[in-house]
N, C-alpha and C positions, 0 to 999 in steps of 0.2 A: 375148458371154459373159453368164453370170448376174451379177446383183447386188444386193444390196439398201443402199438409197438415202435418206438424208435429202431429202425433196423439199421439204418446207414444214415450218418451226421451228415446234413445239408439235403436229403430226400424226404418226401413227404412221409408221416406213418402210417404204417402198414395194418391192416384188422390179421391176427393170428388165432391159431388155436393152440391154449398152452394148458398143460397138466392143470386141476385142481390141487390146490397149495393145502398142505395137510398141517395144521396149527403143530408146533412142538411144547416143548416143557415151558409152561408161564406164558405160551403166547393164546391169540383168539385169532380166527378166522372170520372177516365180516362180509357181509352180501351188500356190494355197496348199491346205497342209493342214489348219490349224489357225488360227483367229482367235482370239482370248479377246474375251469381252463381259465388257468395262470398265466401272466405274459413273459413269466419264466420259462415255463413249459418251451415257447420262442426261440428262447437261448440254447437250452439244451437240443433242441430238434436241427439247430443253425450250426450249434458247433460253439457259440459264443461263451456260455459256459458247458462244462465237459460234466458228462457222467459218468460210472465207473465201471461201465459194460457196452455190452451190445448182446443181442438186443437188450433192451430194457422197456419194460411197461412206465412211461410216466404219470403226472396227477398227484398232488401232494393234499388237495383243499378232498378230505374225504368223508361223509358221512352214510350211515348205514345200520344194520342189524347184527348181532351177533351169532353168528350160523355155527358155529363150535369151538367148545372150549378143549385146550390143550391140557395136558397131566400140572398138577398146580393150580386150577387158577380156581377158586371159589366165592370169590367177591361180584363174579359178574355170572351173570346169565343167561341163557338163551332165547332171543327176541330181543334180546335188549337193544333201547337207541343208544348208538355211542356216535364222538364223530374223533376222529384220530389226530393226534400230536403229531408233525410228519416226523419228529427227531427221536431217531431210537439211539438213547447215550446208556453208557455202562454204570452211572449212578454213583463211582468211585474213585474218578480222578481226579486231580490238585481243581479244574476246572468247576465238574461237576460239585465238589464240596462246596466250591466258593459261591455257589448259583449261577453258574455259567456256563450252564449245559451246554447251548449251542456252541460254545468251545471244545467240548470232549474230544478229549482225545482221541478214541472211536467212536463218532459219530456216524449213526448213516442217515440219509436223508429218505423216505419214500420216494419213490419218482426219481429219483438221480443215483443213488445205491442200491437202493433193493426196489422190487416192484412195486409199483402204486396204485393210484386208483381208478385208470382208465383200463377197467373189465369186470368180470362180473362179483370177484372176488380179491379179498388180501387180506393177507396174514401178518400181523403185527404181534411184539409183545402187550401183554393184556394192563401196564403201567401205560400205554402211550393213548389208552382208549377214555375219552371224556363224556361222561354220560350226557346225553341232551335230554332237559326239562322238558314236562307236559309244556304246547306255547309254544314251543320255538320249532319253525319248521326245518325238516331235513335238508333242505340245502343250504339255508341261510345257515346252519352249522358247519354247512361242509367250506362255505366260503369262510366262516371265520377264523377257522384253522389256517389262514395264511393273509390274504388280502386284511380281515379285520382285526388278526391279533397282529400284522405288523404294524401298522397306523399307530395301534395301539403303544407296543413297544416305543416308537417313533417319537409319540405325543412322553411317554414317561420316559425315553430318554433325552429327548429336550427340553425335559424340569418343565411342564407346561405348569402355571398357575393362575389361580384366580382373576382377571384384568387381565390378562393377557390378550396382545392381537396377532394373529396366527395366520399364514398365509399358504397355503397348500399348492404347489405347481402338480399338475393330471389328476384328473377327476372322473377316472375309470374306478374299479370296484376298491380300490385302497382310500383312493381320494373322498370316494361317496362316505365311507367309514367313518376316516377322520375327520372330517369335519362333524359329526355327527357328537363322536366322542369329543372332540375339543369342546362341541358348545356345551356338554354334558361334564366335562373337567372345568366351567367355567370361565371358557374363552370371553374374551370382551366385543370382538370381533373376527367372523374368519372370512377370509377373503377366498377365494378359487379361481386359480391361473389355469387356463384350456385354449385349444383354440377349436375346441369341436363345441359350436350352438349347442348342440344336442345337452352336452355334457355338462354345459358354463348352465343350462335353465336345472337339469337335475340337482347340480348344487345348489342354485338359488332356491328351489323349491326344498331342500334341510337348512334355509336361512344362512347362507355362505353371500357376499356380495361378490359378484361375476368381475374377475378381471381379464378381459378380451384384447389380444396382443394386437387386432386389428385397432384397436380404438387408438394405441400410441406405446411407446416403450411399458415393458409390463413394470420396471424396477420404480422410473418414474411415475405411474399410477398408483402405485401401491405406497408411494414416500409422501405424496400429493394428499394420499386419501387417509396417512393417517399424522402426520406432519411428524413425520422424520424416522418411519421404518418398522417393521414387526418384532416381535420379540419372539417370537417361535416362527423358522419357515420348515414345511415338511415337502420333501423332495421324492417323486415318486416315478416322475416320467422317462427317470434315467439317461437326459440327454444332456451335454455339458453347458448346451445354451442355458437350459432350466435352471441347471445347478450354478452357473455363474449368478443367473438371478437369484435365487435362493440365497444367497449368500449376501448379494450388494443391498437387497432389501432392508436388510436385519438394522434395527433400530441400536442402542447402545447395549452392552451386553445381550443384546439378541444371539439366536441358537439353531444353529440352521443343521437338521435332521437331514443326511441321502442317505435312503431309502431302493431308489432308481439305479438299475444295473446297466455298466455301461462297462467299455472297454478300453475309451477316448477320453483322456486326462480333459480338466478343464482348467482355467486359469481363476487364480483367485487374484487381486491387488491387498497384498498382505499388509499396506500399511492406511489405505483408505477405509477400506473391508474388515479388516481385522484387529490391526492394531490400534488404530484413531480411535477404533469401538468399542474395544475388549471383548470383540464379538468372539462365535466358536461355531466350528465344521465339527460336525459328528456324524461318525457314521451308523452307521445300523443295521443288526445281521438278525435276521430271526425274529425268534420270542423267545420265553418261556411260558414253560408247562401250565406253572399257575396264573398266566395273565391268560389262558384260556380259560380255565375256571372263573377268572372274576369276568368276563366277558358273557360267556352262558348267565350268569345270574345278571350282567345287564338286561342282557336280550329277554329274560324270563320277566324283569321290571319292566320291559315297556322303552327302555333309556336307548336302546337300539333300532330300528327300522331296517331291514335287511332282505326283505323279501323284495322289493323296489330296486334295491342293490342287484339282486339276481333278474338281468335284463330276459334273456332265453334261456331254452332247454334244448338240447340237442337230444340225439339216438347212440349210443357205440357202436357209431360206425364213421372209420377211418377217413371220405369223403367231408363229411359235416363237419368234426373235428379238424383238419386240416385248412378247410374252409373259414374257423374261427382263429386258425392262430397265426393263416396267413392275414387276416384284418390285424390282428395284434401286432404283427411284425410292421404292420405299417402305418402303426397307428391309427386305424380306423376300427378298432373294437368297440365294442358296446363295453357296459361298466363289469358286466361279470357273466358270462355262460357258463351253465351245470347241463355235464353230462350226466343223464339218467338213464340209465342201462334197463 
């Protein structure tokens, strides 16, 4: 089958031709339809975060058909739409009991452990497969399985509540989300930090008000516009400038969510910042299984928009994806491209 390949960290990936992946005991093999190119995907292609091979197939945002079931698996069936959990955990460690899957202690990732979604095929255990609703189209599934269920995580691990004013730094395909979901968790206000026009009118158009670093300091605009700071900021751009702002924003017990992968510490002022406020830095790794579930029944409500979210569509083929993740490495991405094979 096709695929396109991580061969060597810091070179562009490669199109290969690799075996058909044969489903084993409990697992399904899907025909994907949809991949989303992740600004992860970046990291791992750069070296910035490491995967646990070479070569390796990455693509972790996966949606698709069910092409064969493995010995075991009887609950699913063939043609089925699913779109994929990327976290295969063992269901049985201190972690895993606690609901903290993305801690397993054998955890693998799609796309960074085992192979992912860029080719024509992948083989997962048949627990990690999320049926998608008549309604909900195939890619907006395959991006919610990353960009929409972290926002998600992001917004419930910053206790977002009712009145709340929530302030979002990059407004690529996580950003479009969140804000989405926040006014839907009953945000009071959400503000959107970019410095790409493009990007500050697509959140204005999900009712975000645009803060534009050109118009004056972002922390200053945002303390101005709501007299004296947000109470949720979610961090996604992964750059330390961002996340210093993220943090100086935050109004009193405000809760500043990163989100944004970086490698480059950033400074906090722990007694202006933090302590004066009783503010709080949290970080945020993942999701869980079932906040895809309650995500698909948004999306089947109406309470998500996500098709707008998915700017293009690419081909599998090595060129055009390359082409998409060097914009992402430089911050010139659109909000979400789905490769569709």
């Amino acid at each position: 089958m096709r695929s396109v390949q991580i061969v060597t960290v810091g070179q562009p990936l490669q199109a290969r031709e690799v075996p058909l992946p044969i489903p084993g005991n409990d697992e399904i093999r899907i025909r994907v339809e949809a991949a989303g190119i992740c600004h992860s995907d970046c990291h791992y292609r750069c070296g910035t975060a490491s995967v646990a091979r070479l070569p390796i197939t990455p693509g972790h945002e996966i949606a698709g058909r069910i092409d064969a079931l493995g010995p075991g698996v009887d609950e699913l069936a063939i043609g089925e739409r699913v779109a994929l959990h990327y976290l295969v955990t063992c269901g049985r460690c201190d972690y895993c009991a606690r609901g903290l899957e993305q801690f397993c202690r054998s955890v693998q990732m799609l796309g960074k452990h085992r192979d992912g979604g860029y080719a024509e095929y992948v083989v997962v255990p048949a627990r990690n497969a999320i049926p998608v609703p008549d309604g909900v189209g195939i890619a907006e599934a395959a991006i919610m399985m990353c960009s929409t269920a972290t926002a998600f995580h992001a917004l419930r691990k910053a206790r977002i509540a009712p009145g709340d004013r929530v302030a979002i730094f990059g407004c690529g395909g996580l950003g479009l989300s969140a804000i989405q979901l926040a006014r839907a968790c009953g945000a009071a206000r959400v503000y959107a930090v970019d410095i790409d026009p493009a990007k500050l009118a697509a959140a204005q158009g999900y009712g975000a008000l645009p803060i534009d670093p050109a118009d004056g300091p972002v922390v200053r605009q945002l303390r101005d516009a709501t007299g004296g700071g947000v109470e949720v900021a979610l961090e996604f751009a992964g750059l330390p400038l961002t996340q210093r702002q993220a943090v100086a924003a935050l109004a009193v017990q405000g809760r500043a969510a990163i989100a944004g992968i970086t490698q480059t510490p950033f400074e906090v002022d722990s007694f202006g910042d933090l302590i004066n406020r009783e503010s709080e830095v949290i970080g945020v790794s993942d999701h869980l299984r079932s906040e895809l579930v309650t995500l698909m029944d948004f999306a089947q409500r109406g309470l998500l928009d996500l098709a707008s979210v998915v700017s293009q569509r690419v081909a599998l083929e090595a060129d055009a994806i390359n082409a998409i993740l060097d914009a992402l490495a430089g911050f010139r991405g659109t909000s979400r491209t789905v490769i569709a094979p």
